[in-house]
C-alpha positions in Angstrom: -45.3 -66.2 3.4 -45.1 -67.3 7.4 -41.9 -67.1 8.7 -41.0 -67.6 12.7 -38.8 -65.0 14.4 -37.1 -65.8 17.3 -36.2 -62.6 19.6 -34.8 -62.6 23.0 -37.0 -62.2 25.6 -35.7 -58.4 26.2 -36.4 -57.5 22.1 -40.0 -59.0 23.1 -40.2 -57.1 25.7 -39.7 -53.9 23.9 -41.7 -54.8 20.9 -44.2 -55.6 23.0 -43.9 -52.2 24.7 -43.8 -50.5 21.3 -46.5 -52.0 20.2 -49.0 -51.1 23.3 -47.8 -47.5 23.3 -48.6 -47.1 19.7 -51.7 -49.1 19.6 -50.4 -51.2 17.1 -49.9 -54.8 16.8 -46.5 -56.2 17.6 -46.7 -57.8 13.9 -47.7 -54.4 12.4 -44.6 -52.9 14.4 -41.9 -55.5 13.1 -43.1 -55.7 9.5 -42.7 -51.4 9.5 -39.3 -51.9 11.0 -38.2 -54.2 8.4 -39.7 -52.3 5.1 -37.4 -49.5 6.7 -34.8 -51.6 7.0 -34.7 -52.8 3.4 -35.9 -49.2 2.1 -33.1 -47.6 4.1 -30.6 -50.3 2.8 -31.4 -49.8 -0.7 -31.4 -46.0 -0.6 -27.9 -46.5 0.9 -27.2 -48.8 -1.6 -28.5 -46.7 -4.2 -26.7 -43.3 -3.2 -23.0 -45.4 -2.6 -23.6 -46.6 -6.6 -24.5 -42.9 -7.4 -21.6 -41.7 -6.1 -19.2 -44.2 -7.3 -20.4 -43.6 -11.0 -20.5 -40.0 -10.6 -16.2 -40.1 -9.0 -15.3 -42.7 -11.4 -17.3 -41.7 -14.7 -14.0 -41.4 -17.0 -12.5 -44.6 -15.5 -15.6 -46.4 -16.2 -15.7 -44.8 -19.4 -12.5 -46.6 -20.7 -13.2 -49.9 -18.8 -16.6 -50.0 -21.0 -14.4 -49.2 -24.1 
């Protein structure tokens, strides 16, 4: 799917500089920085759900009940 995304003319800038120091295309760079993103999100995501089970397991226990 195409989608436009509008950056300021410093974040172009820096992509742009990303992009030539890497060798890489500035598309290549932005896609990789958002699957981090979203992977970093849901790992977050994933560990805060952990963690709430694991601290409230008895509460949730008798909620379920």
């Amino acid at each position: 799917m195409a989608m436009t995304l509008r950056l300021t003319d410093e974040e172009t800038e820096a992509l742009r500089l990303a992009a030539e120091r890497e060798r890489r295309s500035m598309q290549d760079i932005a896609r990789r920085a958002i699957r981090e993103y979203v992977n970093r999100r849901n790992a977050t995501r994933d560990a805060a759900l952990a963690r709430i089970v694991a601290e409230d397991a008895e509460l949730l226990k008798r909620l379920a009940q």
